[in-house]
C-alpha positions as CSV (number, residue, x, y, z in Angstrom):
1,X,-46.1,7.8,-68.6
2,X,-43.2,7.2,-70.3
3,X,-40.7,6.7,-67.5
4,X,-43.6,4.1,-66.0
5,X,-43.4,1.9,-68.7
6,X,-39.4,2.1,-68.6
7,X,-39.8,0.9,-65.2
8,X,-42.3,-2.0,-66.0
9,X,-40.4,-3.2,-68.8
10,X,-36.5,-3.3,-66.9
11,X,-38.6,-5.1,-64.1
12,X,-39.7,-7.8,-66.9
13,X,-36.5,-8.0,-68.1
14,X,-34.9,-8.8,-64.5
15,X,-37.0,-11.2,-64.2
16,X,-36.7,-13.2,-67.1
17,X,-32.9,-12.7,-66.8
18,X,-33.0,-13.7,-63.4
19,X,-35.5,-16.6,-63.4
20,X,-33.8,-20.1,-62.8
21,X,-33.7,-22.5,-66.2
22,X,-36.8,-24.8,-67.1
23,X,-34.5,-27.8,-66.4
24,X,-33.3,-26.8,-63.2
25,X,-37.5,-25.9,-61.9
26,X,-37.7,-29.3,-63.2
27,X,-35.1,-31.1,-61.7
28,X,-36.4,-29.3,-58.1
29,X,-39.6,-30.5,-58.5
30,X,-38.6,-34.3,-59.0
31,X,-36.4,-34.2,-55.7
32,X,-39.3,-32.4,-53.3
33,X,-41.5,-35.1,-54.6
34,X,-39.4,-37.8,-53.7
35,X,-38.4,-36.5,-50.3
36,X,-42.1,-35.9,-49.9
37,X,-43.0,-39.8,-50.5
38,X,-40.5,-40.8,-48.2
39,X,-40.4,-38.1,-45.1
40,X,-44.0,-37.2,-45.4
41,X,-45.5,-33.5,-45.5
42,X,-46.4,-31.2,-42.1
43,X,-48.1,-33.4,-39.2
44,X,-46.7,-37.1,-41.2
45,X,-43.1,-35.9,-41.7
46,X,-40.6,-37.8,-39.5
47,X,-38.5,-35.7,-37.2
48,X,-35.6,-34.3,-38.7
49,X,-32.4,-32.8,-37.2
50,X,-33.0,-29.2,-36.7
51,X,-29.8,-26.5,-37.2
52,X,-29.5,-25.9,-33.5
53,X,-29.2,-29.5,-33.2
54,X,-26.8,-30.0,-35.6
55,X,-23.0,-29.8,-35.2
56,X,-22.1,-26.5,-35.7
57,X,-20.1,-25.2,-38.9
58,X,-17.0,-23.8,-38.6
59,X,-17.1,-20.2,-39.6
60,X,-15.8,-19.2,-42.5
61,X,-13.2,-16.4,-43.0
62,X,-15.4,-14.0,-43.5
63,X,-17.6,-14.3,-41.0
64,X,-14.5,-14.6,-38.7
65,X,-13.7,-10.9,-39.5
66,X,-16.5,-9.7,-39.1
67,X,-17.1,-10.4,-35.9
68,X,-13.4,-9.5,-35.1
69,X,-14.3,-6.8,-36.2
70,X,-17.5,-6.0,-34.6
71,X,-15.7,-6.9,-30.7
72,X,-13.0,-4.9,-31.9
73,X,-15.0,-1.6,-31.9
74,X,-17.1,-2.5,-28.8
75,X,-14.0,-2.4,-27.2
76,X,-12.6,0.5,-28.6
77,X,-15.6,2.2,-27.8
78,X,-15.6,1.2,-23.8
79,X,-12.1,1.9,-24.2
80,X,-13.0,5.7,-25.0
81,X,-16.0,5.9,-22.9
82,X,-13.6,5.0,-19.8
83,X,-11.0,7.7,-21.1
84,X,-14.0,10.0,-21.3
85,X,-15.5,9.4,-18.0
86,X,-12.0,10.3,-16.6
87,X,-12.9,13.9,-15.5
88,X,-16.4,13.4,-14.5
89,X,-17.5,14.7,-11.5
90,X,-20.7,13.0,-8.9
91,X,-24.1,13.8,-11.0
92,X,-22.7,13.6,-14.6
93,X,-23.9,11.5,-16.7
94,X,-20.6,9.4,-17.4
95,X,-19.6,9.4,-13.5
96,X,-21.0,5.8,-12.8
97,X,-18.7,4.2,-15.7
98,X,-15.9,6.4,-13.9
99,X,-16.7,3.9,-10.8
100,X,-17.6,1.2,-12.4
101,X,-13.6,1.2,-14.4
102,X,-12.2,1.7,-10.7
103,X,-14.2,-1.3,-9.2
104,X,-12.5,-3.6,-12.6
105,X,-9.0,-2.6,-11.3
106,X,-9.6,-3.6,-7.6
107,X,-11.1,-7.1,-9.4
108,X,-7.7,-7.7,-11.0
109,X,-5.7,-6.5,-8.6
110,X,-3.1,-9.2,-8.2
111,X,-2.2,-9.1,-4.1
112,X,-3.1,-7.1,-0.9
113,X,-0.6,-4.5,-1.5
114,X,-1.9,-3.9,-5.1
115,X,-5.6,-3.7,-3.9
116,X,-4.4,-1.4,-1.1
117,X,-2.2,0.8,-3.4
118,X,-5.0,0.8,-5.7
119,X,-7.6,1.8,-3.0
120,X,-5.5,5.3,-1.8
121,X,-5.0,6.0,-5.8
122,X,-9.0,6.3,-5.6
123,X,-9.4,8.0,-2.3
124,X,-6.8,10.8,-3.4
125,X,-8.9,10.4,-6.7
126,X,-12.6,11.5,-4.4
127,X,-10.6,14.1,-2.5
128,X,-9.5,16.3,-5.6
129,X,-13.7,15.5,-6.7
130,X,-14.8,16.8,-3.2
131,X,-12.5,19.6,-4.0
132,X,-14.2,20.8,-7.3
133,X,-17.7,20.3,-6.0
134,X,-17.1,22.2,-3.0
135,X,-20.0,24.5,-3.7
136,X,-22.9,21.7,-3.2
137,X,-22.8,20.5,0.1
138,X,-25.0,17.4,-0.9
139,X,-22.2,16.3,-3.2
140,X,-19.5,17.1,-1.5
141,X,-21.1,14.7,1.8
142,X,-21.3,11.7,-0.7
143,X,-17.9,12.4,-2.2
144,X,-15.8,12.3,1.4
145,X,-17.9,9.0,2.3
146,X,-17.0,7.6,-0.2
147,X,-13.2,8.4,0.0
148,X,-13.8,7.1,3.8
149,X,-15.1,4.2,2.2
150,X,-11.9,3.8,0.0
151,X,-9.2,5.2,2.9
152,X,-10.8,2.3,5.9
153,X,-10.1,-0.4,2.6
154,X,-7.1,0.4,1.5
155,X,-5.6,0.3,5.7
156,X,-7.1,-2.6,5.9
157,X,-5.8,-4.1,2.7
158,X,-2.2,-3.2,3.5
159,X,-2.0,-3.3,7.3
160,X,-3.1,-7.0,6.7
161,X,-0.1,-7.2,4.2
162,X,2.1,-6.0,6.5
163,X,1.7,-8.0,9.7
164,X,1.4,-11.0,7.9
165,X,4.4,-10.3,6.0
166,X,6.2,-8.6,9.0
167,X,7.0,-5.9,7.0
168,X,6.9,-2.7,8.0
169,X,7.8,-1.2,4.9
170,X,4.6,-2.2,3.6
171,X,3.3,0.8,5.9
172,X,4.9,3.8,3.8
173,X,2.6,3.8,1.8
174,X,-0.2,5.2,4.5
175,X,2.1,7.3,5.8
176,X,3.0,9.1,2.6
177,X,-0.7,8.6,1.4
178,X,-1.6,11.0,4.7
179,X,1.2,13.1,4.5
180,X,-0.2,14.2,0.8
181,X,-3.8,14.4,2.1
182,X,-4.2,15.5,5.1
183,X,-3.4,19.2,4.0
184,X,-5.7,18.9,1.5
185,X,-8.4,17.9,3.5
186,X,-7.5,20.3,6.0
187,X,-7.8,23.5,3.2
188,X,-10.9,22.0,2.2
189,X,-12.3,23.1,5.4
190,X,-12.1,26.5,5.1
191,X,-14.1,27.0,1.7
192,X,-16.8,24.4,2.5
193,X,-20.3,25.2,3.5
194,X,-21.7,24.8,7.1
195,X,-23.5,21.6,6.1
196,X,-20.4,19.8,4.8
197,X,-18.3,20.5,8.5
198,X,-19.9,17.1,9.9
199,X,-18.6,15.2,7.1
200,X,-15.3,16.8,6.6
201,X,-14.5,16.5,10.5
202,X,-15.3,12.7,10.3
203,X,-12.4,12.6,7.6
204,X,-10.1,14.3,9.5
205,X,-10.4,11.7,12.7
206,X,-10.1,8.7,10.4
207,X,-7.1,10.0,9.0
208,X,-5.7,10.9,11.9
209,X,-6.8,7.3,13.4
210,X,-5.3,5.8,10.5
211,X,-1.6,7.6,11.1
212,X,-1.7,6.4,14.6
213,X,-2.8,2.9,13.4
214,X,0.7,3.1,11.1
215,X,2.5,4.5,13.8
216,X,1.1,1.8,16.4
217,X,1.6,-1.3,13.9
218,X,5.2,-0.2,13.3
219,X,6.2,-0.3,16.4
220,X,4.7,-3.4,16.9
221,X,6.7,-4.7,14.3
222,X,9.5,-3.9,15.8
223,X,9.4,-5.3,18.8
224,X,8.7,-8.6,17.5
225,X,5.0,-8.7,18.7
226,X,2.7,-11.3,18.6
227,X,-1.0,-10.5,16.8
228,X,-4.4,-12.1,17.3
229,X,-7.0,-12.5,15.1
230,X,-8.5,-8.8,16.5
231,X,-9.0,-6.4,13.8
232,X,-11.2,-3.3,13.6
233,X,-12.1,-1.4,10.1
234,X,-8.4,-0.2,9.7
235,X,-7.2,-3.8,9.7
236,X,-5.3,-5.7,12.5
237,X,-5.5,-4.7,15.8
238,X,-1.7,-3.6,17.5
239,X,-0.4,-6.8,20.1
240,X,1.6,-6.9,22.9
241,X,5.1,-6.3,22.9
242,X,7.7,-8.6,23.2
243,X,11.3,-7.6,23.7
244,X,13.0,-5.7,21.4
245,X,14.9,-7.4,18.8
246,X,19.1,-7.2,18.4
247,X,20.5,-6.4,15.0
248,X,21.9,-9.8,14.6
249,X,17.8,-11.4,15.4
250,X,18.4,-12.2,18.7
251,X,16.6,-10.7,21.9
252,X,18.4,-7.7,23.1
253,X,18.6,-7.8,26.8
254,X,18.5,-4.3,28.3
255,X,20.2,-4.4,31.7
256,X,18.6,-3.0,34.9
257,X,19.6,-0.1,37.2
258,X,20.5,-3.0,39.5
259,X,22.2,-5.0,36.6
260,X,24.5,-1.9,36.2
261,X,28.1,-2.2,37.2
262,X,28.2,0.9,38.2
263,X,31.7,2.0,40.1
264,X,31.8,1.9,43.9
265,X,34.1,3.9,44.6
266,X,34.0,6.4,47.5
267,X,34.8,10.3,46.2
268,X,37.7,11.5,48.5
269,X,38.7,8.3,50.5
270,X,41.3,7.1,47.7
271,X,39.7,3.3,47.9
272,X,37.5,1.8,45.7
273,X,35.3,-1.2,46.0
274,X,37.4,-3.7,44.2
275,X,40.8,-3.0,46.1
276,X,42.4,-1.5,42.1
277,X,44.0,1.5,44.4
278,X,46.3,2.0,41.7
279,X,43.5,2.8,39.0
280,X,41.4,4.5,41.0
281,X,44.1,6.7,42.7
282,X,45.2,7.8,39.1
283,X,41.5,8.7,38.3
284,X,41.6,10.4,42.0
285,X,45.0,12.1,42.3
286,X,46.0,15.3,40.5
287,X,48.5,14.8,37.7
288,X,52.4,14.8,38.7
289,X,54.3,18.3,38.1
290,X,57.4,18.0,36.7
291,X,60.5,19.5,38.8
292,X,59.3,18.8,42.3
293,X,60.5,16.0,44.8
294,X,58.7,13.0,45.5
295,X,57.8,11.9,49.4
296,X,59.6,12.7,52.3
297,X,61.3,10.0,52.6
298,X,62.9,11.0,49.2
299,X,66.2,12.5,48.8
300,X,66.0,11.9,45.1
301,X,66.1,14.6,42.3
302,X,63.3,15.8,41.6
303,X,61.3,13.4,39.3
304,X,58.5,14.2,36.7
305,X,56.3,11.7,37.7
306,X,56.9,12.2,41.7
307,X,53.2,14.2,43.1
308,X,54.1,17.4,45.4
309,X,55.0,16.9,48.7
310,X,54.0,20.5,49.3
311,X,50.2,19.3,50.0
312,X,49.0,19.8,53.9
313,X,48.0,16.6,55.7
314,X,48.2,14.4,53.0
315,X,52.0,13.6,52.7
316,X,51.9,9.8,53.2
317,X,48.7,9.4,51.2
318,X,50.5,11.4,48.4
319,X,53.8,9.7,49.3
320,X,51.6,6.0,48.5
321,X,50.7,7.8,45.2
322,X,54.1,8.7,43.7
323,X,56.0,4.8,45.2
324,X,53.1,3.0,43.2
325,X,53.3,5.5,40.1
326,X,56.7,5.0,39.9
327,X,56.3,1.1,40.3
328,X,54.5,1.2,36.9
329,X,56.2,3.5,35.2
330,X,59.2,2.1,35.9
């Protein structure tokens, strides 16, 4: 009973301390009257601006840091929800922000190679997933679509890059991408269920496709080729091939078995084509022994450079031989 009263009486004495001065009540009263007589009351009062019509106020300091505050920790808490999701696998519960982070890159991604680049990063990203939910086929099917999904975009996006850049550097990236995967894929094979062999064979022939798409596109590149508008779900279609191009830019004109000069001479005869007997007789004749004579006709010391007249049947062929060697060497 006691503590009843206690409460009754601090609640009077709140009040009273509390309650606004005579004067001021008064004072109120006089200035609602007056706006009263002139504005009107309910259905007669003119219209008035209402606060959503009127300019806004600028917001004090205060308020300002609160609600710095406030968009501060919603973004530090997407920020650790992202971080989070990082490990989450198809079915859990944080797996769709996972995708929903990867699909806010590809939205900034500043060109065709960063989208493309950006595209593998998630398809190697579904491959190590497929990998941990080997075990449930029904997963693991959604899983390598999806990294289809992500391995066709991310061709396209850079094999569109490099043609219309006529780079083919731009194409290391698929073939180091593949190089990586492919293995992996391949293991995968062997642990997953029966139901999963469908899906996991249709990876392996559009990787495979997409190495001979690189492969194809390269060599295009190189020979200076000329591309239409064709394109397929990899990207740009291979064109024909022009001619292959020098290391200075120009055309490098590759000559013909018919454009060959090719020698003429005649094996055994001694006579070439041209008439050169002296070059081709040195190519044809056997090299001059020291210390023997030179033709019959000779009756010389023996030169070094004079041939042997010691050969059957072929004295004044070999006698020709020495006259002209000696001739040029003097």
């Amino acid at each position: 009973m006691k503590v009843s009263e206690a409460l009754h009486q601090t609640a009077r004495e709140t009040r009273e301390s509390t309650a606004p001065r005579p004067e001021f009540q008064a004072a109120l009263r006089q200035r609602l009257l007056a706006v009263a007589a002139t504005q009107g009351i309910g259905a007669t009062a003119e219209h008035t601006e209402t606060p959503a019509t009127q300019a806004k106020q600028p917001m004090s300091g205060g308020r300002r840091m609160i609600v710095a505050s406030a968009l501060a920790v919603g973004v530090l808490g997407l920020s650790g929800v992202s971080t989070a999701s990082a490990d989450a696998l198809p079915g859990d519960a944080l797996y769709p922000v996972k995708r929903s982070a990867e699909r806010a890159q590809l939205a900034l991604a500043g060109s065709e190679v960063n989208r493309g680049q950006l595209y593998f990063e998630f398809a190697r990203t579904r491959l190590d997933e497929a990998g941990r939910v080997s075990g449930n086929p029904e997963a693991l099917n959604t899983t390598l679509s999806d990294m289809d999904s992500q391995l066709a975009s991310g061709m396209k996006s850079l094999t569109s890059a490099a043609v219309n850049r006529q780079d083919a550097g731009v194409l290391d990236t698929i073939d180091e991408f593949l190089d990586g995967q492919s293995p992996k894929l391949a293991n995968l094979l062997d642990d997953a269920p029966n139901e999963a062999h469908t899906s996991l064979g249709d990876s392996m022939d559009l990787m495979d496709s997409a190495a001979e798409r690189s492969q194809e596109l390269r060599e295009a590149l190189l020979c200076a080729a000329s591309f239409d508008d064709d394109t397929d779900k990899l990207g740009p279609l291979p064109g024909e091939c022009g001619v292959l191009p020098g290391e200075d830019g120009t055309p490098l004109d590759v000559p013909t078995d018919d454009e060959n000069p090719a020698s003429t001479q005649e094996t055994g005869s001694g006579t070439t084509g041209s008439g050169d007997t002296s070059t081709d007789a040195e190519s044809e004749s056997p090299s001059p022994q020291p210390g023997r004579k030179g033709d019959k006709n000779s009756d010389e010391s023996p030169s070094p450079t004079s041939p042997s007249p010691t050969a059957d049947n072929g004295g004044g062929l070999l006698g020709e031989i020495g006259d002209t060697l000696d001739d040029l060497l003097g």
